[in-house]
Residue, then its C-alpha position, 0 to 999 in steps of 0.5 A: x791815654x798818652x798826654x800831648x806833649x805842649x808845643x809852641x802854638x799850644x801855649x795860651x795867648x793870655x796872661x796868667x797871673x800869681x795872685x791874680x790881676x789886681x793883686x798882682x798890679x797892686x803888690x808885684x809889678x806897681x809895687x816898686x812905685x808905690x814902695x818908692x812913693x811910701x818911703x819919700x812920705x816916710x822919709x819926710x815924716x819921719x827923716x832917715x833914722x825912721x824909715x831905716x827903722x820901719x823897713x828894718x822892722x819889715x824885713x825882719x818880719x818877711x822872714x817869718x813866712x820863710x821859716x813857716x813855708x819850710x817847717x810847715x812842710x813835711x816833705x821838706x823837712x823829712x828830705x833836708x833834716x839835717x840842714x833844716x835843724x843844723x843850719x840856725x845853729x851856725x850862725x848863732x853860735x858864732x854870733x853868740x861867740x862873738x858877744x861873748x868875746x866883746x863882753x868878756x874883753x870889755x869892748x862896747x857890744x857895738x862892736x858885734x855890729x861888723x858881722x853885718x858886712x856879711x849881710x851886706x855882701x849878701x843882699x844884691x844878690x838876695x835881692x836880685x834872684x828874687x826878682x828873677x824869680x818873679x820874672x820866670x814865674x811870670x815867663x812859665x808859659x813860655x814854651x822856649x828851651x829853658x836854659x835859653x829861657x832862663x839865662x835871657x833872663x838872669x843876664x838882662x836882669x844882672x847886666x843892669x842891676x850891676x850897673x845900677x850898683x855901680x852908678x850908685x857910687x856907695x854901695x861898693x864904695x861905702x864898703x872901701x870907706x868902712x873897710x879903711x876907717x874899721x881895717x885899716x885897708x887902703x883899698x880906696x886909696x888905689x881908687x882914682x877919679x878914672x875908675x868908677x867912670x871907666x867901670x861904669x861906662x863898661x858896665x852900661x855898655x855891657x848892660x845896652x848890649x845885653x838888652x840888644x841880645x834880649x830883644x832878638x831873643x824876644x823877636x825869636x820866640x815870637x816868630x816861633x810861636x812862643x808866649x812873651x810875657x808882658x806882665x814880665x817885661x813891665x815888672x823889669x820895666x818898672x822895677x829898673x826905673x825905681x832903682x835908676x830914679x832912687x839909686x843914681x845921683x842924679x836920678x829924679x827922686x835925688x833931685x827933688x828930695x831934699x837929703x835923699x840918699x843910697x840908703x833911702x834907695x836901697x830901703x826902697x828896694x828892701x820894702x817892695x822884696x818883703x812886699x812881693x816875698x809876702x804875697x808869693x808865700x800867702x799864694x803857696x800856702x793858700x794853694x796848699x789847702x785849696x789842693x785835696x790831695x796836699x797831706x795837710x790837716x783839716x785846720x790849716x785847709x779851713x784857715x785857708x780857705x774858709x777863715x782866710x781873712x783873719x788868717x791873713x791879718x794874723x798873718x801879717x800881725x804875728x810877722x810883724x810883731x816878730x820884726x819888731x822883735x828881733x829889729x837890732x834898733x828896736x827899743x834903743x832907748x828902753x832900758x831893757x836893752x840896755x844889758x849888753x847880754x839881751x843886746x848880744x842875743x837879740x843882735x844873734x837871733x836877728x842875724x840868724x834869722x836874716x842868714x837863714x833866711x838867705x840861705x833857705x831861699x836859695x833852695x826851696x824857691x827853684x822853679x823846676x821843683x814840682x812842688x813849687x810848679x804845682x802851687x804857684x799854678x806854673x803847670x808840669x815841666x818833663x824837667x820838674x824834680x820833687x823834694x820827695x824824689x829822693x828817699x835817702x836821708x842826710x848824713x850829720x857830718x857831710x850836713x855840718x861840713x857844707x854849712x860851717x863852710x857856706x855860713x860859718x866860713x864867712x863870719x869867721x873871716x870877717x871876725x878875724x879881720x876884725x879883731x886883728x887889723x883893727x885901727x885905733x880910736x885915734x883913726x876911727x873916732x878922731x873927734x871923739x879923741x880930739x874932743x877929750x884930748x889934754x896932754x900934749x900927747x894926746x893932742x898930738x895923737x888926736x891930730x894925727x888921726x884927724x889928718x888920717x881922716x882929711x886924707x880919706x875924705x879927700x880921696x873920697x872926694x875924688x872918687x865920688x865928688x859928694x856933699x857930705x864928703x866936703x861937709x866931713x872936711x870942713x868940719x875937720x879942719x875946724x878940728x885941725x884948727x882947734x888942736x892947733x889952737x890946743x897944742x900951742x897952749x899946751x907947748x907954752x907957745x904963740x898960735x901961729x895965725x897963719x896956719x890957722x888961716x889956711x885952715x879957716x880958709x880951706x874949710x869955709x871953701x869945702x863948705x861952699x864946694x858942697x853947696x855946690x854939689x848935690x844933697x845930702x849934706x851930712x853933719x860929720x858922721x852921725x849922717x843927720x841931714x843938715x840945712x842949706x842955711x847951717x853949712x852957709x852960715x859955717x861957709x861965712x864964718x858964722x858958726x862952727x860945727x856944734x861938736x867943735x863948738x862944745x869942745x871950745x866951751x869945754x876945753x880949760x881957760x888955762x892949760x899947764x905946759x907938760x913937764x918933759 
């Protein structure tokens, strides 16, 4: 008997779920909220070092369900072998290179760190087409042509995220700002006051526009017959209203919690992905074995079905243990890790994790695939194609080239920049520099690199009028007015009282600007929140910065005048 083909009016009239309704209320469509919830109680629990932990620790440990999802699956594995079993080598070979090179040069193991701008790059749009996933799994009875279904919603969905990145005015611009202070690039200072509001305003009106052209598309398939989701439109709602209230300056959660900051924003978004990425992957496999004609042992269908409960909570234990593992902060302070060697591999193995992780989600989370209709009960599609579909195997070499080039390639890039535009101590660490400095050579050198951080800040200042940026300045002319102070010494000559003024002046007015503008205040670039109370008492001359402080306390009563 010939199947009927499905038609707009035969598209059911009720909300299908993933999980189910409460499940689905509690970890993905209400999850942004209470992920926004948690991290405030966190951060006030715990400050900021502490919820970066906790969601390092999490995201690590959603990555373990992707390697389970895809090694578990023979199929899969037998269509992709050679990219499933290449693929981790890349990325820790060269992560594993790069640690060699920093130990073997005498460089401090911090300094694998840079590779994490790859990563960085990477997220948003990790993050995003997650959501978009979602989105569609939600749209799936929605019998409108799928490319116009799909691009509605990917445009709606990209058109405000951008937005929102941009309005944050750090995630690009903490980039510029690493870039100069790492590089040496001066990217940030063809940057003006004009261009973030230029860009900003453009990509708003980009984003109200595509949301006009969204709702004429949901106008359309309504008067043609065809299913809206609202499960789907009240997910995007309430998912840009999260990040609109924890991304901008001047959104709610900033304006009520104290020291509050993009990253605590960006933490937010990262624990509601782990969080929805943890209930789609217990809904694939718990599909898996309720299916009899799934090719899977008798085991897995009976922990899946029978014993799920303590599946489950073994589930979500091992994950995290396995986060807790490769979390790159994790035990900082237990002597274990203090062999830059462990460092080195347990760095390695998380950055692999999370690349693979990125990389494997681009591929086996496509909605059209058979597999992935079938198990998150989206129902057939004419258009579904299976891994199975075709039976040819991959080729090592062809395999190998692909990913040297989409993995391999930008971590070389980054590691050549790195290591060949490197700037200075002087540059990168001035205060650390002036704090130790003796000779007249070497003050002079801490004072130059302390003028080419005032400089940063300012243009920072200009492109993002931010507390911490004038907390930065004041406490760099303090350091301006303590080199000044050394420098006479050590030149057998009178402090010039005026030159300290105007130093003691300009800091105790960035003090006040920043006062005036909203949180967080930082104390110089350790990002540790300070209070209100410190930055006024520092504003009225009070006190110093407590690194200038001990470099006064520290720095030698007398101070021989150099040969020359």
């Amino acid at each position: 008997m010939a199947s009927k083909t499905a038609s707009p009016n035969d598209s059911p009239v009720r909300q299908n779920w993933i999980l189910g309704p409460a499940q689905d209320w509690l970890l993905i469509i209400a999850a942004p909220l209470f992920g926004l919830l948690f991290v405030i109680v966190l951060f006030q629990q715990w400050g900021l070092r502490g919820v970066l932990l906790a969601v390092s620790i999490y995201n690590i440990a959603h990555h373990l369900p992707t390697f389970v999802r895809i090694y578990g699956d023979r199929r899969l594995v037998q269509r992709f072998r050679w990219s499933l079993l290449l693929g981790p080598l890349v990325p820790f070979s060269l992560a594993m290179g790069t640690v060699f090179f920093v130990i073997q040069s005498g460089r401090p193991i911090s300094f694998i760190y840079h590779l994490l701008i790859v990563l960085v790059l990477w997220a948003p749009w990790h993050l995003l087409m997650q959501h978009y996933g979602f989105v569609r799994i939600y749209d799936r009875q929605n019998q409108a042509p799928r490319r116009i279904a799909a691009r509605m919603d990917l445009w709606v969905c990209w058109a405000w995220f951008a937005y929102l990145l941009a309005a944050s005015l750090d995630w690009l611009p903490n980039i510029l700002y690493e870039a100069y202070y790492n590089q040496g690039l001066e990217i940030v200072f063809a940057l003006n006051e004009n261009v973030f509001p230029i860009l900003q305003g453009a990509l708003l009106g980009g984003a109200v526009a595509m949301t006009v052209v969204y709702i004429g598309y949901l106008l359309w398939c309504h008067r043609r017959g065809f299913f809206i989701s609202w499960a789907k439109l009240l997910l995007c709602a309430v998912t840009l209203f999260c990040l609109a209230a924890s991304f901008l300056p001047g959104g709610l959660v900033p304006r009520y919690v104290a020291g509050w900051s993009f990253a605590l924003g960006f933490a937010t978004l990262s624990f509601v992905h782990n969080t929805q990425y943890f209930a789609i992957v217990w809904k694939y496999n718990r599909s898996l074995a309720q299916k009899p004609e799934n090719v899977r042992s008798k085991t897995f269908r009976q922990a899946f079905t029978a014993f799920w409960p303590a599946v489950l909570a073994a589930y979500l234990v091992i994950s995290i243990l396995y986060g807790m593992v490769l979390a790159r902060n994790f035990h900082e302070n237990n002597s274990l890790l203090q062999n830059p060697w462990l460092v080195g591999l347990v760095f390695s193995l998380a950055f692999t994790s999370e690349m693979m992780h990125y990389f494997y989600d681009g591929f086996i989370w496509k909605v059209r695939h058979r597999e992935n209709r079938q198990h998150l009960d989206m129902g057939p599609s004419k258009q579904d194609a299976s891994w199975s579909d075709r039976q040819e195997g991959e080729r090592v070499f062809p395999v190998l080239g692909r990913l040297v080039l989409y993995l391999g390639l930008p971590m070389v890039v980054v590691m050549f920049g790195f290591w060949t535009n490197r700037q200075p101590d002087t540059v990168r660490m001035p205060e650390n520099v002036a704090r130790n400095a003796r000779s007249l050579e070497e003050l002079e050198k801490a004072d130059r690199g302390i003028a080419a951080a005032v400089k940063l800040e300012q243009q920072m200042a200009i492109v993002r009028p931010r507390s911490m940026h004038y907390v930065k300045l004041g406490d760099l002319y303090h350091w301006q007015t303590y080199l000044e102070f050394m420098r006479a010494r050590a030149e057998g000559r009178l402090v010039s009282q005026k030159r300290l003024g105007e130093l003691q002046k300009q800091a105790r007015q960035s003090y006040r600007r920043a006062l005036e503008l909203p949180p967080p205040l930082f104390r110089g670039g350790d990002q540790k929140v300070i209070d209100r109370r410190e930055i006024n008492d520092r504003a009225d001359g009070i006190k110093l910065p407590p690194d200038v402080q001990k470099a006064i306390d520290a720095a030698p009563m007398e101070t021989e005048r150099p040969r020359r």
